[in-house]
N, C-alpha and C positions, 0 to 999 in steps of 0.2 A: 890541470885544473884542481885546487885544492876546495873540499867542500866546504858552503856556506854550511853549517850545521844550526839548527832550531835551537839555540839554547833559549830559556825563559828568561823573563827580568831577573829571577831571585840566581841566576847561574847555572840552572841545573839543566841535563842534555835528555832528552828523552827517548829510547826506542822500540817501536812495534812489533808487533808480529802476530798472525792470525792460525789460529790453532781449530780443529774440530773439537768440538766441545770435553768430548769423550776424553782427549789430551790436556784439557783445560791444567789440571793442576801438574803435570809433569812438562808444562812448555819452555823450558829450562835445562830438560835430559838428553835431547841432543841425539835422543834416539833412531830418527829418523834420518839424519846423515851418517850416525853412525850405522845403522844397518844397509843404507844402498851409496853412502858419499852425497854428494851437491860437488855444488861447481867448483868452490873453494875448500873443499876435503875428499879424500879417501876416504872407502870404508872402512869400517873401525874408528874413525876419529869421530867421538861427540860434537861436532860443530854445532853453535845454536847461534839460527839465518834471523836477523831482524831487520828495519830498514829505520828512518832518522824522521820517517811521515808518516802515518796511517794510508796515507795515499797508495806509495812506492808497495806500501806491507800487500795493500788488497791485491795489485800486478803484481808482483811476485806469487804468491799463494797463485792466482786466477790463469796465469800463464802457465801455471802443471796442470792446475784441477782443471779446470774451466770456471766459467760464470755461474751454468748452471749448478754443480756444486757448492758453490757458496752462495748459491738462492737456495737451494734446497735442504742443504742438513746443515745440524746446528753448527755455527761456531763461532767463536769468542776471542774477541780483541783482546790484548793483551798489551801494558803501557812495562816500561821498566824505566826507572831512572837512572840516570847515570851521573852520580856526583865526582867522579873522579876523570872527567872528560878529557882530562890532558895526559892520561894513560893512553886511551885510544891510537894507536900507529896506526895511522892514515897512508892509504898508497894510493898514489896517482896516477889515476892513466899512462905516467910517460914511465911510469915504473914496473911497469906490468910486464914483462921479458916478450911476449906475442900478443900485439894489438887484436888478433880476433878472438882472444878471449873474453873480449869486451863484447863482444856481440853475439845475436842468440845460435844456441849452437850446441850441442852435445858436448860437457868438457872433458879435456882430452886427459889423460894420466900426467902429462909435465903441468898443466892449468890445476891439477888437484895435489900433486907432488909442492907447487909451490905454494899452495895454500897450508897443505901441510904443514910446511917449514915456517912461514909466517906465522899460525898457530902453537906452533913450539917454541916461537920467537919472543911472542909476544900475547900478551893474555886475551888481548880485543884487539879487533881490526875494522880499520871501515876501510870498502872498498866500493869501489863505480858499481853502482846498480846497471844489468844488462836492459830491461824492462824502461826503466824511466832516464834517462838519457841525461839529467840535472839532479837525479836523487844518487842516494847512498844506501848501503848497507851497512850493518854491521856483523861481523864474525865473528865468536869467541869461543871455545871451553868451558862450559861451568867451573868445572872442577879447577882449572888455574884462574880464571876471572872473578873468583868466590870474593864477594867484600866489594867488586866493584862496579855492584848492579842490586839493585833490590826491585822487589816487585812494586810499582805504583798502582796496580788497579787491572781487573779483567772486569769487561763487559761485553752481553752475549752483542756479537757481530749481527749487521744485516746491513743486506746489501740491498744496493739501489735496484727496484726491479727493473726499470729502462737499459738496465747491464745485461738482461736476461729477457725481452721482450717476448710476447706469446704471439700463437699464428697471427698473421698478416701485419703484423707491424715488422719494420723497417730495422 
């Protein structure tokens, strides 16, 4: 399956990602894969995890934190554009060397090994979102994908509280 991707009328690709506020201006530094890894990097590698929806951004974020965390402390959408969309190497599920890397799951050192390499390979990546089953994410390096992302806009995040309902609701 190759992804539909949101481009706009004018061409341009846009990607999210939700930050705690505190991170607001460094959501870019890739800090946080590189200090513990993600799915698609090793530790030590700055990856910075975005997705192609706002949708896909809040499951991602909401399946480590939870719900309750992103109803309670602050945090901030964050939009990036992407005018250079036909740079993106796109890998397809069938490309993926082990199909249960697709699904949720602790990733394994060969699942971060080849993310690795694709990171070396290549400056940005969109890969199968494990969360939303028809979204995407995207992967890349600041530091090699410089020029081919700029920031379009942060706004503070809030979440739907029906995502987070109090006693006796359902």
């Amino acid at each position: 399956m190759i992804p539909r991707l949101p481009f706009r009328p004018d061409g341009t690709l846009y990607a999210w990602r939700i930050d705690r506020d505190r991170h607001a201006a460094a959501w870019d530094s890739g800090e946080g894969a590189f200090r513990a890894g993600g799915r698609w990097n090793g530790r030590g590698v700055r990856a910075v995890y975005c997705a192609f929806d706002p949708a896909t951004a809040i499951l991602e974020v909401a399946v480590h934190k939870g719900f309750r965390v992103l109803d309670t402390e602050p945090h901030v959408l964050t939009a990036l554009a992407l005018p250079e969309a036909a740079a993106i190497h796109v890998v397809p599920p069938e490309a993926v060397p082990n199909p249960h890397w697709l699904v949720p799951g602790i990733p394994s050192a060969g699942q971060q090994d080849f993310g690795d390499a694709l990171l070396r390979a290549h400056a940005m990546v969109a890969v199968p979102s494990v969360v939303s089953r028809h979204g995407w994410n995207l992967v890349f390096d600041a530091g090699r994908a410089a020029g081919r992302y700029r920031l379009h806009g942060q706004e503070r995040f809030a979440l739907d509280p029906r995502l987070h309902p109090g006693g006796g609701m359902l």
